[in-house]
N, C-alpha and C positions, 0 to 999 in steps of 0.2 A: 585513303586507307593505307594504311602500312605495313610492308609487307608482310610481317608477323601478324597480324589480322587476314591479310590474305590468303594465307597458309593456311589459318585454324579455320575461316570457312570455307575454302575447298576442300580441305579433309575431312569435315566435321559431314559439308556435303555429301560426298565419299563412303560414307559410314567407315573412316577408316582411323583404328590408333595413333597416339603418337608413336608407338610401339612398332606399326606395323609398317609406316611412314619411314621410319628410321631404319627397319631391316633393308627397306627396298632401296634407302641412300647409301647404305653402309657406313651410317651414324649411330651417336648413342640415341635414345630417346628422351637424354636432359638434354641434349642439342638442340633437339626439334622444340622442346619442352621452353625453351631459351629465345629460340627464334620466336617461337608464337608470343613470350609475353614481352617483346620489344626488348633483350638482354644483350641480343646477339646477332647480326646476320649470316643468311648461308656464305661459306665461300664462295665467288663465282665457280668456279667449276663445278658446282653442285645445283646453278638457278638451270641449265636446260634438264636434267635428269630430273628435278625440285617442278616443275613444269608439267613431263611430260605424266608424271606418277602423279599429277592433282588433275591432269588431261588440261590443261589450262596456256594460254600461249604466252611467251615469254612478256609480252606486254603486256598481259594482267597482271600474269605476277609482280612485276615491276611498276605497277602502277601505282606509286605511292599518293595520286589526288584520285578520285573517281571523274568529279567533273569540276568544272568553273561556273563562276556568276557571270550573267551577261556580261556585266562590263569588263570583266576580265578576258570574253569572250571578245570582245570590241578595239581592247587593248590588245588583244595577237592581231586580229585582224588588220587592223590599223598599220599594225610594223608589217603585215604580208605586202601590204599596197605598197609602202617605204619602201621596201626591199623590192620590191621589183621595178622600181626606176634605178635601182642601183648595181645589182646581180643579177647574174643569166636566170634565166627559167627553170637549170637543171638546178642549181642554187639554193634559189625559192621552195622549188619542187622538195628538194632535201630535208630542209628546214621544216617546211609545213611536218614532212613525215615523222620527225622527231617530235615534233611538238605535238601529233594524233597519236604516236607513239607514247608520250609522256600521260596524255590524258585520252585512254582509248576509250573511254565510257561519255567521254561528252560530245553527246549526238550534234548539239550544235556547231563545235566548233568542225566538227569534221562536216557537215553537210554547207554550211558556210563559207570555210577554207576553198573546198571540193568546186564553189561555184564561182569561187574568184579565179581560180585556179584555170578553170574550163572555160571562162572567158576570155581570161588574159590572151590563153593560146589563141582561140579561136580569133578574135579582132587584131593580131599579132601576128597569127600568121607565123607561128615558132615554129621552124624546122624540126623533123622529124618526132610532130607533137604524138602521133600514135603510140608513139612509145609509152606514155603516159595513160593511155587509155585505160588498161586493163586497172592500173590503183586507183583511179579518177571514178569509174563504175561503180568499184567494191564499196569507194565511200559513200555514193547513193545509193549501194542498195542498203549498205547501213541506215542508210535516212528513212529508207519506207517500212521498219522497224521501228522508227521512234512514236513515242507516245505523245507526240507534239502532233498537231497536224500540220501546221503551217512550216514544217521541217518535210512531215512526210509528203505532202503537196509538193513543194521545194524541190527534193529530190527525186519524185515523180516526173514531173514537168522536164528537168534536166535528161533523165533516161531516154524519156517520150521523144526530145526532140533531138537525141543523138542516134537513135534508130531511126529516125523518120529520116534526117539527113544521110542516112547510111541504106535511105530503102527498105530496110526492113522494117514493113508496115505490122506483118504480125505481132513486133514482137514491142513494137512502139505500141500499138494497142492495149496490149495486157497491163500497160504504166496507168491508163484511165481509170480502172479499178481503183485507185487509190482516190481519186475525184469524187468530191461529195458532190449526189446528183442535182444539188441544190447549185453545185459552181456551177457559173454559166462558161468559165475556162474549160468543162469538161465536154461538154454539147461543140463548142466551136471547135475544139481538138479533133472529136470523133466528125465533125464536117470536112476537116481538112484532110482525115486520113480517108474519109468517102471518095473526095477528089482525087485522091492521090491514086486512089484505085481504081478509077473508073467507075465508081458508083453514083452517074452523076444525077441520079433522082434523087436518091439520099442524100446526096450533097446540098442540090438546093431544099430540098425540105428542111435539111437541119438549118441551117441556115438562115431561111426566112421563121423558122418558130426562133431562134435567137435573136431574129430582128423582132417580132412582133411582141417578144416576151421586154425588149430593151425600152421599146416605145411605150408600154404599160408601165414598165418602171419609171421612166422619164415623166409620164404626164402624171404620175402617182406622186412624186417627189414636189415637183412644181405645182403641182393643187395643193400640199400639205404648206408650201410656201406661199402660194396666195390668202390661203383660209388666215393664214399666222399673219399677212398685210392687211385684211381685213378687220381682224379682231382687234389688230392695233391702232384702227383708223389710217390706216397707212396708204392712202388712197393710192397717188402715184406710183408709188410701189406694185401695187396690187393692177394697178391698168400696165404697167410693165411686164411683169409677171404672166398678166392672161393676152398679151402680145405674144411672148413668148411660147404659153400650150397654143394657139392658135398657127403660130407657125410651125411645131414639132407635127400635132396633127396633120395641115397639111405635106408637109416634105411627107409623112409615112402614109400619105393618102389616104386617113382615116374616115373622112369628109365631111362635109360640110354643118354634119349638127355639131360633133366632137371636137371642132374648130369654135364655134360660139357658144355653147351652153353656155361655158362657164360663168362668160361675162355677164350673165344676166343677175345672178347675184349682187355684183358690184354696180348694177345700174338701179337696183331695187338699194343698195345703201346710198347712193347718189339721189334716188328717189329721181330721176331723171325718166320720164315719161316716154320723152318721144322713142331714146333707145330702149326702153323695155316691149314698147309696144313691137318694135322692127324685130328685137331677137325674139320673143315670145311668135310671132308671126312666121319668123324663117326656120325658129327650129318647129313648128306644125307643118308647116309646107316641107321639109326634107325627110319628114320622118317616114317615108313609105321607102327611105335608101338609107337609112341607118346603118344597114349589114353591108351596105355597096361596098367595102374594103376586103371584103371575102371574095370580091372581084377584080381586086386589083391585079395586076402585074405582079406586085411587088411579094405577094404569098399565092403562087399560083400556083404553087407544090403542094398547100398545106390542106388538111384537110378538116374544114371546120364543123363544130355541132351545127346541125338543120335546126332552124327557128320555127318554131309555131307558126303556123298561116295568118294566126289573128293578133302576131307581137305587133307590128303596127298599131294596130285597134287599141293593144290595151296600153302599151304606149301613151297612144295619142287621151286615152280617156286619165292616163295616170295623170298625163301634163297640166290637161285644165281644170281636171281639179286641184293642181297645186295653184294654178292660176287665180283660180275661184277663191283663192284665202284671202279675207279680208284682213288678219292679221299683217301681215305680208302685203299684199297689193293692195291695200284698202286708199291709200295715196293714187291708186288709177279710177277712185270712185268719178260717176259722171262724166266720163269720157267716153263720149258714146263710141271710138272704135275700137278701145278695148271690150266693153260691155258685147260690141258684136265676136269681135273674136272669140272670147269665151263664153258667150252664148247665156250670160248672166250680169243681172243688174248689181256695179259691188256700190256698197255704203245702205 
């Protein structure tokens, strides 16, 4: 924007004349009139007084881009990195402020700049970085104003862990609010400022529900990836694959039926007998410890829903009738020890 556009909408914001603009510069009002249609700029001696009478800071006014396109954004960024294998840190530091200075509306470069900036010091080790502190803040908290999220996350996150390093738990807490309750970044955070405080119930319970929530994710992902080796005949694949949830299962101690269901699928497209018979057998024999990982160690904090007395039961009555499909297992027909298993004649 230009600054004669700048002009006409803070005044116009203002509810205020060109007229009335002009008395309070001690210009004519074709001056002003001149400025706003691109004729003419104010003299400098007239941009702080031209500022403070639109209530606007000299880097608005002066902002003749609002913001940049990413890669323009990419292209500063790129020469901050340059520049600091080449100039000091106070340097750097200057530079970047001219150039948020130049483009004070573009939330990303300033919450970008702000995080390169905060690093460099920090794994650097720059002498007397505190000094830097106070502009280094302002530009995150510009960041948890942006309509971005992954800016306002961004700049969250950065806040969060310069209070937290500085002790103050309080005030590193209040950064969370900006965490969509769906992050699991925001759950681990508020575990870690548990511990930090001595809240160490709440610590491990956050904790273990971000481990039990990770391992649902995990075995979710990999069953969408086996079902996807299946359909593709992708057998090897697919006995890879369900190696793999059987060992996630176990390491998260989920036990022993949640470690083999799956494979039962892939042995009913193998049509492979003898393994369908084994896992059809052990996952009925496990099933009265299904929930046994509500007794693990490993969520000994958490506090799970109480199961039905008779989940077992209906469980077990679900299982053999899926057993009982002759669609399905009609290839285990005449085998008399699946017949006893499921307690029906198939074929």
């Amino acid at each position: 924007m230009e600054i004669g556009e700048t002009i006409r909408k803070y005044r116009k914001e203002k509810e205020m004349t060109q007229e009335q603009l002009a008395k309070l510069l001690g210009v004519t009002a074709s001056a002003v009139n001149k400025w706003e249609r691109g004729g003419a700029c104010p003299d400098i001696t007239l941009l702080l007084p031209l500022a403070r009478a639109l209530s606007v800071s000299l880097d608005t006014l002066l902002s003749y881009q609002e913001s940049l396109g990413k890669e323009e954004v990419y292209e500063i960024l790129q020469e901050l990195k340059e520049r600091m294998q080449q100039d000091s840190y106070q340097e750097v530091f200057g530079w970047v402020q001219d150039k948020i200075h130049t483009f004070p509306n573009c939330e990303e470069l300033i919450v970008q700049a702000a995080v390169v900036l905060n690093a460099y010091r920090i794994v650097n080790a720059v002498p007397e970085s505190e000094q830097y502190d106070g502009q280094i803040l302002d530009w995150f908290e510009q960041g948890l104003a942006s309509g971005d999220e992954e800016l306002r996350v961004m700049a969250a996150e950065a806040l969060y862990t310069f209070y937290l390093s500085r002790q103050d738990y309080e005030k590193a807490g209040a950064y969370l609010q900006y965490f969509s309750d769906q992050n699991p970044e925001k759950k681990y955070r508020q575990a870690l400022l548990y511990g930090r405080l001595g809240q160490m119930e709440e610590a491990y319970r956050t904790y273990e529900e971000l481990l039990y929530q990770e391992q649902n994710r995990a075995m979710m992902i990999l069953n969408g990836i086996y079902i996807l080796a299946l359909q593709e005949e992708d057998l090897a694949r697919a006995h890879y694959i369900a190696d793999k949830i059987e060992q996630i299962a176990g390491s998260f101690e989920m036990g022993r039926y949640y470690e083999v269901s799956h494979r039962l699928e892939l042995a009913v497209k193998e049509q492979d007998k003898e393994t369908c018979l084994k896992l059809a057998g052990e996952m009925l024999d496990v099933l009265p410890d299904i929930c046994g990982f509500t007794k693990s160690p490993l969520y000994s904090h958490m506090t799970f829903k109480k199961v039905e007395e008779d989940f077992g039961g209906t469980m077990r009555e679900s299982l053999l009738k899926y057993f009982r499909d002759e669609e399905t297992f009609g290839f285990m027909e005449q085998d008399e020890r699946w017949e006893q298993l499921v307690g029906c004649k198939c074929g």
